[in-house]
C-alpha positions in Angstrom: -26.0 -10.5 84.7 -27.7 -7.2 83.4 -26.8 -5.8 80.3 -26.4 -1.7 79.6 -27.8 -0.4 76.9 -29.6 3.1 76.0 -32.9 3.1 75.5 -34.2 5.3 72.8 -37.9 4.9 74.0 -36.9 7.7 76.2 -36.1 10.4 73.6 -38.0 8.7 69.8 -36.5 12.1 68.8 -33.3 11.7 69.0 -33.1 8.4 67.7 -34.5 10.2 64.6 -32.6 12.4 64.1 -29.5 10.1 64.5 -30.7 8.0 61.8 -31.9 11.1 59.5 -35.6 9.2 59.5 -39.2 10.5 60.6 -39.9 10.6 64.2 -43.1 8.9 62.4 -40.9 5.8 61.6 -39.4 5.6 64.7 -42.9 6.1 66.7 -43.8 3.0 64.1 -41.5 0.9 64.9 -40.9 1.1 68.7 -45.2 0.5 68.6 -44.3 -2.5 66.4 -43.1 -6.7 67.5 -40.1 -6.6 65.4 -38.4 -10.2 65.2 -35.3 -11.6 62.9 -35.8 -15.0 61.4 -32.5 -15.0 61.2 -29.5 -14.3 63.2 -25.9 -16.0 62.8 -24.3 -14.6 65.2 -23.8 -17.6 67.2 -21.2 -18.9 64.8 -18.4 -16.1 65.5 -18.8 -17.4 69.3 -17.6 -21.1 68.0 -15.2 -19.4 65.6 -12.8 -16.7 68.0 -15.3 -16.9 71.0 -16.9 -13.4 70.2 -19.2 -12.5 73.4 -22.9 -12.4 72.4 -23.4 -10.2 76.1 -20.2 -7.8 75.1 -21.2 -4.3 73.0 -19.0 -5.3 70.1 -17.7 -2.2 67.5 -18.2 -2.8 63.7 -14.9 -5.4 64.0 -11.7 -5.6 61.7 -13.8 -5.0 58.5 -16.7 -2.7 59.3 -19.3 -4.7 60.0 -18.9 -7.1 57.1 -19.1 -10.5 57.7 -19.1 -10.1 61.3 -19.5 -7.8 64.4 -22.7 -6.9 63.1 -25.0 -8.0 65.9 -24.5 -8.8 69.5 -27.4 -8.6 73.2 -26.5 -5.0 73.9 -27.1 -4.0 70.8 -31.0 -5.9 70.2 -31.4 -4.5 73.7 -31.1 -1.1 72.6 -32.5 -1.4 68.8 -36.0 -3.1 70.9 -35.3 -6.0 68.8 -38.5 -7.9 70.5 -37.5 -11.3 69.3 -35.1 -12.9 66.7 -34.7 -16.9 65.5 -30.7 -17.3 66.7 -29.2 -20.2 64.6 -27.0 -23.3 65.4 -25.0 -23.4 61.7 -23.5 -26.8 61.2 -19.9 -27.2 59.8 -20.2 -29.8 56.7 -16.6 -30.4 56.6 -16.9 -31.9 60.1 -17.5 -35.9 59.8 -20.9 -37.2 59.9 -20.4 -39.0 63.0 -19.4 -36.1 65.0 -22.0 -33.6 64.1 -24.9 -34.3 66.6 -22.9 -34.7 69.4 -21.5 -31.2 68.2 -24.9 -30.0 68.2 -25.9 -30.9 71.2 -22.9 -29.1 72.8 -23.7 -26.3 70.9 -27.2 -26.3 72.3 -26.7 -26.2 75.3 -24.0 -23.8 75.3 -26.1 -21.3 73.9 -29.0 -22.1 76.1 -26.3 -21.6 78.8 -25.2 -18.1 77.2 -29.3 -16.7 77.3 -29.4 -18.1 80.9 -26.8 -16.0 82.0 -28.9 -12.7 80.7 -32.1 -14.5 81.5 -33.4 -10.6 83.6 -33.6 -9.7 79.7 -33.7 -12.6 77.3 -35.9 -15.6 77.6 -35.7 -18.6 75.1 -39.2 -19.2 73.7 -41.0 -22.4 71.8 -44.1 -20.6 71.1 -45.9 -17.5 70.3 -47.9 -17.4 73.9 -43.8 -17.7 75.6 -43.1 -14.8 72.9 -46.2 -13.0 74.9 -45.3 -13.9 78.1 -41.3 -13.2 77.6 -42.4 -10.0 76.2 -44.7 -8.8 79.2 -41.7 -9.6 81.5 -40.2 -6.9 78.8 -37.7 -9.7 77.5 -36.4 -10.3 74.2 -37.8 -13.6 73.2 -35.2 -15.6 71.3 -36.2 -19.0 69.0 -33.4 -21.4 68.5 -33.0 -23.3 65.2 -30.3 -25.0 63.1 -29.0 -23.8 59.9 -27.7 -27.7 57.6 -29.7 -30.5 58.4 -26.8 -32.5 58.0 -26.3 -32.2 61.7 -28.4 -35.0 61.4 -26.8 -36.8 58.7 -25.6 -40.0 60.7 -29.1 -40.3 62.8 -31.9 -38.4 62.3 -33.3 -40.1 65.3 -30.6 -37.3 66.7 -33.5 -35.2 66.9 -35.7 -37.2 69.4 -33.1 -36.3 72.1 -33.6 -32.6 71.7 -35.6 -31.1 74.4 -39.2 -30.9 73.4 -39.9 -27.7 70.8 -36.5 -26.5 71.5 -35.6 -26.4 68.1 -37.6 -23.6 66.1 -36.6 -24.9 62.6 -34.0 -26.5 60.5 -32.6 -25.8 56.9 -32.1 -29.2 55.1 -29.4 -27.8 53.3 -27.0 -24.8 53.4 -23.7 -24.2 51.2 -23.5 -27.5 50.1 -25.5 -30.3 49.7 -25.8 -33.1 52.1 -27.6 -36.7 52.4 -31.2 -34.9 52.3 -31.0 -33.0 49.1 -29.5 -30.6 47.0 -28.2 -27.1 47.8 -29.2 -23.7 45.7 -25.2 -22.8 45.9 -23.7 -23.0 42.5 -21.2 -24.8 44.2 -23.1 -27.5 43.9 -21.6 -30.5 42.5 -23.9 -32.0 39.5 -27.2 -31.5 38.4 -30.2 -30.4 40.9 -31.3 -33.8 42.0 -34.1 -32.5 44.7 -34.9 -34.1 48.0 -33.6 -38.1 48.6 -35.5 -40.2 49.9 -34.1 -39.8 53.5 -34.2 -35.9 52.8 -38.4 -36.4 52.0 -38.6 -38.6 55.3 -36.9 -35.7 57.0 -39.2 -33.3 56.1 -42.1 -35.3 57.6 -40.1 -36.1 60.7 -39.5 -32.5 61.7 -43.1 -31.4 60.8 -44.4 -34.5 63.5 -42.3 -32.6 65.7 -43.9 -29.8 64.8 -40.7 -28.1 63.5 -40.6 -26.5 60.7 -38.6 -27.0 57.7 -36.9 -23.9 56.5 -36.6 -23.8 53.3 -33.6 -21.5 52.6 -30.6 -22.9 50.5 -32.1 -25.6 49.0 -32.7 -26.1 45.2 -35.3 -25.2 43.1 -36.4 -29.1 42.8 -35.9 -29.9 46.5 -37.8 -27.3 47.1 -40.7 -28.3 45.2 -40.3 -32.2 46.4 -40.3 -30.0 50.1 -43.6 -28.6 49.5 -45.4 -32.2 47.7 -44.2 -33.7 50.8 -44.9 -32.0 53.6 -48.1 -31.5 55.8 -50.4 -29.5 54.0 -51.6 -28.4 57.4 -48.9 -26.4 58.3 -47.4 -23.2 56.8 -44.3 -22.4 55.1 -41.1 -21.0 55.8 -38.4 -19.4 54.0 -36.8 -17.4 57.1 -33.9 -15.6 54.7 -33.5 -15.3 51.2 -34.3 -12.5 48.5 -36.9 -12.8 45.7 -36.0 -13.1 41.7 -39.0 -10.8 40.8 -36.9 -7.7 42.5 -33.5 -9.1 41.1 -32.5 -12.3 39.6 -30.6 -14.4 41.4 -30.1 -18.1 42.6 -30.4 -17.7 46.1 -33.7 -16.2 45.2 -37.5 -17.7 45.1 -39.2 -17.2 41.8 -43.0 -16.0 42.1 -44.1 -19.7 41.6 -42.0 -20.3 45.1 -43.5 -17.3 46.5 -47.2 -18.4 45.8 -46.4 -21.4 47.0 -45.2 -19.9 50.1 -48.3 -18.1 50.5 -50.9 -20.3 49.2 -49.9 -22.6 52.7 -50.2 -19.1 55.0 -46.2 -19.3 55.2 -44.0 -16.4 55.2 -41.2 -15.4 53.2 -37.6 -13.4 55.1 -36.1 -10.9 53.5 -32.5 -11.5 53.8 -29.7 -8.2 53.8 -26.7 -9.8 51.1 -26.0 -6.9 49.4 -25.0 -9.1 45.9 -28.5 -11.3 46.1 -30.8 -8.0 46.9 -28.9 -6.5 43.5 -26.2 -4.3 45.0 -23.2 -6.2 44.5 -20.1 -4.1 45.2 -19.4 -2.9 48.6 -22.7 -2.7 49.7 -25.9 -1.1 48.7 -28.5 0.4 50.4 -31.9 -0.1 52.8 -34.0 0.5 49.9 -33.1 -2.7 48.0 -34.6 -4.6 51.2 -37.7 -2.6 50.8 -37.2 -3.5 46.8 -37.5 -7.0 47.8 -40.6 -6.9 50.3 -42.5 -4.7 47.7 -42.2 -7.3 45.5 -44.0 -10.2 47.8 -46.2 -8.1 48.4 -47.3 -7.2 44.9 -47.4 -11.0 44.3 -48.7 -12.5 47.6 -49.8 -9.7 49.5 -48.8 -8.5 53.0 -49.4 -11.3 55.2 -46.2 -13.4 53.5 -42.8 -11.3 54.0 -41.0 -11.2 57.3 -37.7 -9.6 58.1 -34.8 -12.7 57.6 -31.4 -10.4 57.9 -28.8 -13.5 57.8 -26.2 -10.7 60.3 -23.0 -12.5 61.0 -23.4 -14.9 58.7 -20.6 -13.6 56.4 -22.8 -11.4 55.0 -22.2 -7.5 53.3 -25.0 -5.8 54.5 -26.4 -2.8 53.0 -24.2 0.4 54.6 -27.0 1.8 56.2 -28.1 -1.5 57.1 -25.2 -2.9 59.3 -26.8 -3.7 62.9 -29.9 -3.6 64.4 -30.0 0.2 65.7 -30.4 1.0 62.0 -33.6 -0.9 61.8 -36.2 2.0 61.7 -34.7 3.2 58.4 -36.7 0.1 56.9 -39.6 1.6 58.4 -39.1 5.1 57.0 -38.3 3.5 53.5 -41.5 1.6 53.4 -43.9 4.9 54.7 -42.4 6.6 52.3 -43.4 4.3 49.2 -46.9 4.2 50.6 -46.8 1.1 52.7 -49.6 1.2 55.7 -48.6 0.7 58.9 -50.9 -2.4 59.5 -48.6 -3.8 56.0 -45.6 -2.6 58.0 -46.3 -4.4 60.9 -46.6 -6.9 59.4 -43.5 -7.3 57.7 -41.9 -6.3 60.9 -43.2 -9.7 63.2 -46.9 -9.9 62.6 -46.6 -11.9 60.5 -44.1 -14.3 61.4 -45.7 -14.7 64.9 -48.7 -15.6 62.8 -46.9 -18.8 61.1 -45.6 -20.3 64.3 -49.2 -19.4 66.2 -50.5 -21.3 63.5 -48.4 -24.7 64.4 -47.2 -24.3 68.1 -49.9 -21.6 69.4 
């Protein structure tokens, strides 16, 4: 199955002009690996079966919450690689959720098969290369709520070997591992348990890392004294405090600690946690939030972590990938080199998993 799309390496111009950008930015970024450390997508396929290979519009609310992303639309924003994300349903009983998983899995290894002329699932930065010189996106799995593992954790040997990019401990609520972020949260920030500590080291044998979006301050900080000081970091989708306070958002403590292991931190688009609360803000309060990792870490620590389709209000000029390059114009215009820029466009994040999985 091939998938139609226009391709605006044909006319940069154009594409420009479209988006009311530089043809500067636009040269920049279709020169540039640009990957997503996050992408939800996935979900609104288990939810009302929405077609990842279908060109979707903006959907019954404008491309809020959903209909933000789907393969034609990566295709023709040369979306180079993305992280696309199993997201586990808490209010499902324990006992169900890895066989859940594993039918998840496999489905969606069964939906990038179909497109396989144009997509390619990849484990490691040299199948990113090779996916990419076949002129493929390159798309990393991973699981967002470790409590798919709640029941078993041994759940995890029977997952094909480096399948699995990554996996949050936590997500909206807390589970057997630890504490959630979310105010929701029942009672006071108790950190990691002791089975939530033992995961951590279980998935970094495996050499999978653990993503540490959504979970408490304190877990957080257990996180970090307990895993393997050998491997990077990763925050794949989150905002920072030091551009606008927030709980979902890392302090700068977090964000040294981030960097001070070579990790990488993901920008995420939520309107409300980047400081733009009502209906939507703009591009600029990404850039807000990048600026500020890089004034406190530097350049080589802050990816691109847009959380689309995962119920999110993205900024308006924000809502899909084919508005991408806007982030590029935003962060020429603030001074931003283009080595920084690349950087924070996939650079960077390929960097952290060459670092564990080469």
């Amino acid at each position: 199955m091939r998938l139609e799309y226009v391709d605006h390496r044909q006319d940069p111009g154009a594409w420009a002009k479209q988006l009311g950008i530089s043809r500067e930015a636009v040269d920049l970024y279709l020169a540039s690996e640009v990957i997503d450390l996050h992408l939800d997508s996935y979900i609104w396929t288990r939810v009302f079966g929405y077609d990842l290979r279908e060109r979707h519009d903006e959907g019954l609310f404008g491309a809020r919450f959903y209909s933000q992303v789907d393969f034609p639309r990566i295709l023709e924003s040369q979306m180079s690689g993305g992280t696309w994300v199993i997201t586990t349903n808490p209010a499902r009983a324990a006992s169900e959720r890895a066989t859940v998983f594993h039918d998840n899995l496999s489905n969606l290894l069964g939906i990038f098969e179909s497109v396989s002329e144009q997509f390619a699932v990849v484990r490691s930065v040299s199948e990113y290369r090779a996916a990419r010189a076949r002129k493929k996106h390159a798309a990393f799995l991973a699981v967002q709520g470790g409590n798919a593992f709640d029941a078993s954790p041994d759940v995890l040997d029977r997952v094909p070997h480096l399948a699995i990019l990554r996996v949050t401990l936590v997500h909206l609520s807390s589970s057997s591992f630890g504490a959630t972020s979310s105010p929701l949260r029942t009672g006071k920030d108790e950190g990691l348990t002791p089975s939530g500590r033992e995961m951590v080291r279980r998935l970094e044998s495996k050499k999978i890392f653990c993503d540490l979006a959504h979970v408490s301050k304190k877990g957080f900080w257990d996180a970090v004294e307990e895993h393997d000081q050998s491997m990077p970091l990763l925050v794949t989708h989150t905002g920072v405090s030091g551009a606008f306070e927030h709980w979902r958002n890392l302090d700068d403590d977090q964000l040294r600690a981030v960097a001070d292991s070579g990790g990488t931190v993901g920008i995420m688009y939520q309107s409300s946690f980047l400081g733009d609360p009502y209906l939507g803000g703009s591009a600029a309060r990404v850039v807000d939030h990048i600026e500020h990792v890089i004034k406190t870490v530097g350049e080589d620590h802050v990816s691109l972590g847009s959380d689309w389709d995962g119920a999110i209000l993205p900024p308006r000029d924000l809502r899909s990938p084919l508005e991408l390059p806007r982030l590029v114009d935003i962060m020429l215009s603030r001074g931003l080199s283009t080595d920084a820029v690349q950087k924070v466009l996939g650079q960077s994040f390929l960097r952290v998993v060459a670092a564990v999985r080469g």
